[in-house]
Structure formats: C-alpha cells, structure tokens
GUVOMAR-194275 format. One record per residue (C-alpha): residue number from 1; residue in three letters; chain; x, z, y. Coordinates in steps of 0.001 Angstrom, whole numbers. Layout:
! GUVOMAR-194275
pt n = NUM&res = ALA&chain = A&px = X&pz = Z&py = Y
...
END
This chain:
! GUVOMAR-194275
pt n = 1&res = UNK&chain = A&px = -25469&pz = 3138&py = -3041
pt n = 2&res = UNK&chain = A&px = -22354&pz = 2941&py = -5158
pt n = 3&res = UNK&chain = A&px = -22078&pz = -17&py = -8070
pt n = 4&res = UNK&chain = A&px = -18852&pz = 527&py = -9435
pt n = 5&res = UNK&chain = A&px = -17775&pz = -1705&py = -11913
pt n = 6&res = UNK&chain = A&px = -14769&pz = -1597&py = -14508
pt n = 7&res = UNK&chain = A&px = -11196&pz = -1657&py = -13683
pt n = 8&res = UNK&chain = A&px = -8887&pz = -4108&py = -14219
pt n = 9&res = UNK&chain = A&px = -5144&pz = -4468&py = -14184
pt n = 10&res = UNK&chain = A&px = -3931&pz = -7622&py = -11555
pt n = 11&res = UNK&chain = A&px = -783&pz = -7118&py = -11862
pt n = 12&res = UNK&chain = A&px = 1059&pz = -4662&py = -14205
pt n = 13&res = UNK&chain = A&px = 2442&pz = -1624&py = -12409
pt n = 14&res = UNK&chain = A&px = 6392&pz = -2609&py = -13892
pt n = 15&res = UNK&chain = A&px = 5841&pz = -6310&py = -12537
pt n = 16&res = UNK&chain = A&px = 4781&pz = -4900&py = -9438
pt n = 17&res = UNK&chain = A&px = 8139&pz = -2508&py = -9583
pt n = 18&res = UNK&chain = A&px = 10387&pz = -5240&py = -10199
pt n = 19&res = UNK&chain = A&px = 9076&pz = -7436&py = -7131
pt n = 20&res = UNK&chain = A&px = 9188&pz = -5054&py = -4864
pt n = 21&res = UNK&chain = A&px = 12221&pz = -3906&py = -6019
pt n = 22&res = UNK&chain = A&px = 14677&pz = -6491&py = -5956
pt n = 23&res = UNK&chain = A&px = 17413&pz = -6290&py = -8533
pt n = 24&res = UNK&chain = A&px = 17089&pz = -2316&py = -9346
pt n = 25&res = UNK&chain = A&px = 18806&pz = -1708&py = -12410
pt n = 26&res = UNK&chain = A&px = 17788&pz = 2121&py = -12033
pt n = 27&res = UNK&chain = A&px = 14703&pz = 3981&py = -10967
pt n = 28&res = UNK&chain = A&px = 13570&pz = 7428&py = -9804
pt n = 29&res = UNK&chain = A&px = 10330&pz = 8826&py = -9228
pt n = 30&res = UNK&chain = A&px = 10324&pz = 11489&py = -6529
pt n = 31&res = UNK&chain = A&px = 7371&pz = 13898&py = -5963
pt n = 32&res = UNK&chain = A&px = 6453&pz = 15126&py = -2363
pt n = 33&res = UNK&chain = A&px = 4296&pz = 18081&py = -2887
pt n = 34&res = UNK&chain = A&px = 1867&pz = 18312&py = 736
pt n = 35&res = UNK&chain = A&px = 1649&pz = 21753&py = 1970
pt n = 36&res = UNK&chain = A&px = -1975&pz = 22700&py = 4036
pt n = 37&res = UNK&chain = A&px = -712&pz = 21510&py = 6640
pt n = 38&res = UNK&chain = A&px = 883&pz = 18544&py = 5732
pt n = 39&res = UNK&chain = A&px = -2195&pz = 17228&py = 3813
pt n = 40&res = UNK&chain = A&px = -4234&pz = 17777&py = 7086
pt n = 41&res = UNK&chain = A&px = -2147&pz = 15991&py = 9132
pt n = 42&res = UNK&chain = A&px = -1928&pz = 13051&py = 7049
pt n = 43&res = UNK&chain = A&px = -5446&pz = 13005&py = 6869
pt n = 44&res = UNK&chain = A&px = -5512&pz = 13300&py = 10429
pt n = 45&res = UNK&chain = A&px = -3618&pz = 9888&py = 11405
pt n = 46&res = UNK&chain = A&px = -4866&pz = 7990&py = 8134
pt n = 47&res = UNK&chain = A&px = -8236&pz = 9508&py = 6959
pt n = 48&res = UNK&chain = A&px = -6814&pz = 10031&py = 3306
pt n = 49&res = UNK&chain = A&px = -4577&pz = 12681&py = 1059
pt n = 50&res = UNK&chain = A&px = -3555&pz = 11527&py = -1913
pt n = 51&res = UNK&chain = A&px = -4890&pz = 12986&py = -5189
pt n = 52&res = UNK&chain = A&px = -3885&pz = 16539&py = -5581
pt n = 53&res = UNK&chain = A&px = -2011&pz = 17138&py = -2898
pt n = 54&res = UNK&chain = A&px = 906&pz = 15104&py = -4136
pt n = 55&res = UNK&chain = A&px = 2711&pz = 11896&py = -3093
pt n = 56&res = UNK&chain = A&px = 5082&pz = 9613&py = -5471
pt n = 57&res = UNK&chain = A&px = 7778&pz = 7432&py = -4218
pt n = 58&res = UNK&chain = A&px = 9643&pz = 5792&py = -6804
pt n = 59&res = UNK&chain = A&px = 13175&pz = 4589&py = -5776
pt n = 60&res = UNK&chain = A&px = 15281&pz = 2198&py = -6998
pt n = 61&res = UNK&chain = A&px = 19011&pz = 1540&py = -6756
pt n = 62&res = UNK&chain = A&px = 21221&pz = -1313&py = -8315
pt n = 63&res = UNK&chain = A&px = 24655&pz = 520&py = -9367
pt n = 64&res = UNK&chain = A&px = 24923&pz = 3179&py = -6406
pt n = 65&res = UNK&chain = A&px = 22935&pz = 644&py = -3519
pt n = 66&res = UNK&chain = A&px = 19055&pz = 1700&py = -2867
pt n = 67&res = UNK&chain = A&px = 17348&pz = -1479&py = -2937
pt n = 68&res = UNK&chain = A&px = 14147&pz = 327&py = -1420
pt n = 69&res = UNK&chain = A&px = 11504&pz = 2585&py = -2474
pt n = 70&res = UNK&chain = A&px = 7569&pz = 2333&py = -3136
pt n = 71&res = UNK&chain = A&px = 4782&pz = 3871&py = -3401
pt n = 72&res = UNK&chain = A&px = 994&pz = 3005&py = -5226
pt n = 73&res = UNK&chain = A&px = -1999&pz = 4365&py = -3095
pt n = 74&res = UNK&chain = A&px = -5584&pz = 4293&py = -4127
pt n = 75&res = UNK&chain = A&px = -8549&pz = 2966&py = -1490
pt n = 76&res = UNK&chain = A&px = -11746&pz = 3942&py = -2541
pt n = 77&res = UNK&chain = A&px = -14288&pz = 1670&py = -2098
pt n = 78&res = UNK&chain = A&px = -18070&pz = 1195&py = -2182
pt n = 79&res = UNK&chain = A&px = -17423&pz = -1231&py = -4732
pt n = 80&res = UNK&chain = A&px = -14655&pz = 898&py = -6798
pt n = 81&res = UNK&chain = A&px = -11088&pz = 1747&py = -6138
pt n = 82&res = UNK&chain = A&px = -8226&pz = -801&py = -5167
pt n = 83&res = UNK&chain = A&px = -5012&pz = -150&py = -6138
pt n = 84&res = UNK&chain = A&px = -2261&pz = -1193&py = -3357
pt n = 85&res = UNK&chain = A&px = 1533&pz = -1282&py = -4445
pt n = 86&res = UNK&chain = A&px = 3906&pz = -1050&py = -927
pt n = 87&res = UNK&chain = A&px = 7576&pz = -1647&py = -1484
pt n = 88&res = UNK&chain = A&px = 9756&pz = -671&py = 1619
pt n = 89&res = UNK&chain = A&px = 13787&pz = -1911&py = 2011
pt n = 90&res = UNK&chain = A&px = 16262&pz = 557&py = 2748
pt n = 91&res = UNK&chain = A&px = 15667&pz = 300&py = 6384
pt n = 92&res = UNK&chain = A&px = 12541&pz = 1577&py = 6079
pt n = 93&res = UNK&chain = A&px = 10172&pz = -1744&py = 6600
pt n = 94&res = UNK&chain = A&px = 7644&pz = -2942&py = 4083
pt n = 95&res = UNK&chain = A&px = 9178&pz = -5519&py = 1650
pt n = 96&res = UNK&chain = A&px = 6523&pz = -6387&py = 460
pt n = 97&res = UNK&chain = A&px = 2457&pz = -5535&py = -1028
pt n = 98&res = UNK&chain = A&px = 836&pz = -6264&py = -4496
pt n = 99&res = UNK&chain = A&px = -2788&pz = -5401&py = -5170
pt n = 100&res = UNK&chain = A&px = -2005&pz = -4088&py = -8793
pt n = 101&res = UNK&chain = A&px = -5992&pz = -3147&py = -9123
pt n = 102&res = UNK&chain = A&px = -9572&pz = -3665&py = -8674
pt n = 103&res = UNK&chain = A&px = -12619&pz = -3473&py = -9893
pt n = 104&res = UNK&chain = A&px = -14092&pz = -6684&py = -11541
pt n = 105&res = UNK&chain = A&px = -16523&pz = -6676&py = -8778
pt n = 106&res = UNK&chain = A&px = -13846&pz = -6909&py = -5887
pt n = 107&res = UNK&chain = A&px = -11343&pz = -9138&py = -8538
pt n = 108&res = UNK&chain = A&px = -12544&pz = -12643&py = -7116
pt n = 109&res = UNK&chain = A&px = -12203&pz = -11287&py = -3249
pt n = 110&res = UNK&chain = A&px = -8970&pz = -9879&py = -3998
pt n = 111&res = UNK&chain = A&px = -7765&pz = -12690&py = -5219
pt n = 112&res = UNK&chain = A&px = -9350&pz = -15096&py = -2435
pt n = 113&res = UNK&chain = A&px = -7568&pz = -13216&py = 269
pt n = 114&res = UNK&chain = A&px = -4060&pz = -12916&py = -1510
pt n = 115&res = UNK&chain = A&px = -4694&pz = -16598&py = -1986
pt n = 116&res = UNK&chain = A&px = -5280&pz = -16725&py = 2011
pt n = 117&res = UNK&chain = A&px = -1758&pz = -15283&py = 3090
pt n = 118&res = UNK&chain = A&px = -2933&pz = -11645&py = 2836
pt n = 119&res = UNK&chain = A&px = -79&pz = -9885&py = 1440
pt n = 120&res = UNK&chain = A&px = 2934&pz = -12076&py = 3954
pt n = 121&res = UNK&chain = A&px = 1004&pz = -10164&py = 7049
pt n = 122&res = UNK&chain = A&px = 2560&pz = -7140&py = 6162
pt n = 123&res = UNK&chain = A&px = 5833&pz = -7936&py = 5634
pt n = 124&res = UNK&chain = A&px = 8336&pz = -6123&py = 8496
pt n = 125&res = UNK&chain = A&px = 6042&pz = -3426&py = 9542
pt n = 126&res = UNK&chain = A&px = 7817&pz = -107&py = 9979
pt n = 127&res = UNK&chain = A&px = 5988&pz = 3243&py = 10051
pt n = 128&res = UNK&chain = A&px = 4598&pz = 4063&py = 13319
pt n = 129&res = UNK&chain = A&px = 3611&pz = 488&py = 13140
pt n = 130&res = UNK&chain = A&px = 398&pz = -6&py = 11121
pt n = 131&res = UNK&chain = A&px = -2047&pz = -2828&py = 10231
pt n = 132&res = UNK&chain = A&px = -5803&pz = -3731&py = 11474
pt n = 133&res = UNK&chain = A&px = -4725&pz = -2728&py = 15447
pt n = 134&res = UNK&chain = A&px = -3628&pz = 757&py = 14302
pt n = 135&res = UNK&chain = A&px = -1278&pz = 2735&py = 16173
pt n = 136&res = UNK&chain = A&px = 1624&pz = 443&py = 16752
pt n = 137&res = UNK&chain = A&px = -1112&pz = -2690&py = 17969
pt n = 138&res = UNK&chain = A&px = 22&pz = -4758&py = 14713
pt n = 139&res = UNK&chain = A&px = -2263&pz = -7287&py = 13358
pt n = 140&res = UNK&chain = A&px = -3412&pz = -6219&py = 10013
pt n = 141&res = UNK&chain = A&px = -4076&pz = -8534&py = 6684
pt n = 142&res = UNK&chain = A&px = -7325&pz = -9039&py = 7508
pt n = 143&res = UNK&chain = A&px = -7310&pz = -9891&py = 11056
pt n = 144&res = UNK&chain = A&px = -5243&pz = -13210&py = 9805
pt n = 145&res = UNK&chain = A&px = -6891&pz = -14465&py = 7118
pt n = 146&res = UNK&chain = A&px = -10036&pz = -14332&py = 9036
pt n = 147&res = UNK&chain = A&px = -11495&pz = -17751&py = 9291
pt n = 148&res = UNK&chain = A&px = -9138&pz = -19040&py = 6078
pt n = 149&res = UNK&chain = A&px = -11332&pz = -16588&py = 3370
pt n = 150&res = UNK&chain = A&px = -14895&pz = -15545&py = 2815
pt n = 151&res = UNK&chain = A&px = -16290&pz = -12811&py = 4296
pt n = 152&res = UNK&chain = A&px = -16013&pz = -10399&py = 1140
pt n = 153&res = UNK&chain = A&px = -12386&pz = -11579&py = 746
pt n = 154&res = UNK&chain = A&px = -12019&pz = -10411&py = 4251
pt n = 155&res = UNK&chain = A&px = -13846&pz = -7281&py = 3608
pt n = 156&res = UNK&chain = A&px = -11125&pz = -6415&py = 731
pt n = 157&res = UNK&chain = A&px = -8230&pz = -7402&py = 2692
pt n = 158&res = UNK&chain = A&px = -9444&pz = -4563&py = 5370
pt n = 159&res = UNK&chain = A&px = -9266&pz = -2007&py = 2486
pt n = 160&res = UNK&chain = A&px = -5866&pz = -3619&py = 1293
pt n = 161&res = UNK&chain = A&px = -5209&pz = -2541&py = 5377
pt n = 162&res = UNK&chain = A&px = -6131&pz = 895&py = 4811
pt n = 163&res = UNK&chain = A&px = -4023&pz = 1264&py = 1878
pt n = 164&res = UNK&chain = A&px = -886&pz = -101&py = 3362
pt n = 165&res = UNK&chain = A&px = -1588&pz = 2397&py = 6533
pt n = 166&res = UNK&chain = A&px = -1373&pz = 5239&py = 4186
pt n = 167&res = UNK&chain = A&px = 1873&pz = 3793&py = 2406
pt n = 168&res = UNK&chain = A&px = 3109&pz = 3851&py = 6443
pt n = 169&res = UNK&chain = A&px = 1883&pz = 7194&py = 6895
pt n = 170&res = UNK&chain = A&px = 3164&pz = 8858&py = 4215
pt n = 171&res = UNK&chain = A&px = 6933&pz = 7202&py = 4050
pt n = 172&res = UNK&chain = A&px = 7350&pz = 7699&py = 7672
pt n = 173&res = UNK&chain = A&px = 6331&pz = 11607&py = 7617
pt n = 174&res = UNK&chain = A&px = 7533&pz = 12163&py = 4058
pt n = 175&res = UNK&chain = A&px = 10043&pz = 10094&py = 2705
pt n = 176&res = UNK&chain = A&px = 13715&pz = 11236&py = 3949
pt n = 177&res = UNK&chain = A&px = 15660&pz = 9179&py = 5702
pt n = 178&res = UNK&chain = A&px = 12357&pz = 7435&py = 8101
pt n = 179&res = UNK&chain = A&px = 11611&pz = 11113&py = 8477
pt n = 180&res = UNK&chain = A&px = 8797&pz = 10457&py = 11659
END
C-alpha cells in the first residue's frame, strides 16, 4: 500500500549543477528523444524509461572545455519519488551524486545514508559498470554503508543505486561520445 508523503527540495537543482559541474561558466540542456526501440532496451538493462520517452543531459563547459555533463533521474518508490542528480567528467565516469529530492517520509533516511559515505561509493564508475553487483560486479552505495546506517537508510541508498544505474544506462547508450 502506497503512503506517499510531500516533496521536498534537499538540495536545489542549480546547487546541485554547480557541484557537479565544476567551474562551468556555460550550460546546455540537450534532449535525447527514445525511439520504440530505444525505450525498450533501456528498460531492458535498467527496468525504467524516463518520463515521456525523453532523456535530458545538461552540459556544461568553462570557455570552450566540457567540464562534464549530468543528468536528474526519478526512482519511484513505495514511499514517494527520489530525485538522484549524476554528474559525469568528460571521460565519461561519474563525478559525482546529489539526492536533490525526497519525500518527507524518506528525508531522515536519505540523509542518514549520505551522512554514512553513500554518495563517495559512486564516484569513478563508468557505464557498463553499475552499482548494487550490476553488470560490471561494482559494489553499489548501499552495499557499503551497510552496517554504518539503519536499515531504512540502507533501504534508500538501494533506490539512490537504482537511480545512478539508470544515469549509467542512459549516458553510456545515449550520450555521444561514451556511445555503448
């Protein structure tokens, strides 16, 4: 049974930008429109297609230099919707992740398991490569702060894990240059 409460903001989608986007002076949002068959197979390896058949990458470049590119996916939960921001460096490996939302609900465990280490476990991984013993056999956020956080901490962290598969997923097939 589904007891979703409200939604709140963690952290502001433009501070999540500017962390995971390391001295941008410019941004670009780029929209990859999924055919069929592209939906299908994302929801194939991942179990997800983003909302209307459309995925946003938003890029960001200091002078002419990319500094990296992101992208915000939505878990849905139970308990509500996360929101998951995952910034990737040129080279294609995940900078960094921000939980920008959650419900109020899921706020405390969120918080508990960034508070655990949650978001440095993701750091490095490269599409192909995804967390929770995915494809690629990469420990996943909530494998390692098992045994420092709660169990519903834990819980959320494995959702945070699903979300940062998708971000994998959907830069490696879809953005340009990682093109899987």
């Amino acid at each position: 049974m589904l007891h979703i409460t409200p939604i709140v903001v963690l952290v502001k989608r433009s501070d999540a930008v500017q962390a995971l986007l390391p001295g941008a002076d410019a941004y670009v949002a780029r929209e990859v429109h999924l055919s069929g068959t592209d939906a299908h197979r994302l929801h194939e390896t991942v179990d997800w297609s983003p909302e209307d058949g459309v995925l946003v990458f938003y890029g960001g470049t200091a002078g002419s230099t990319s500094v990296g590119a992101l992208e915000f996916v939505r878990v849905d939960t139970p308990h509500g919707p996360i929101e998951v921001a995952v910034g990737f460096t040129p080279q294609g490996a995940v900078r960094g992740v921000v939980v920008t939302k959650a419900t109020v609900e899921m706020k405390p465990w969120v918080l508990e398991a960034v508070a655990a280490g949650l978001t440095d476990h993701y750091r490095g991984l490269r599409p192909g490569g995804a967390p929770g013993g995915a494809p690629g056999g990469v420990p996943g956020g909530a494998a390692g702060i098992a045994g420092r956080a709660g169990n519903l901490a834990v819980y959320v962290a494995g959702e945070v894990d699903k979300g940062v598969a998708r971000a994998l997923a959907a830069y490696g097939a879809f953005y340009n240059h990682v093109r899987a």
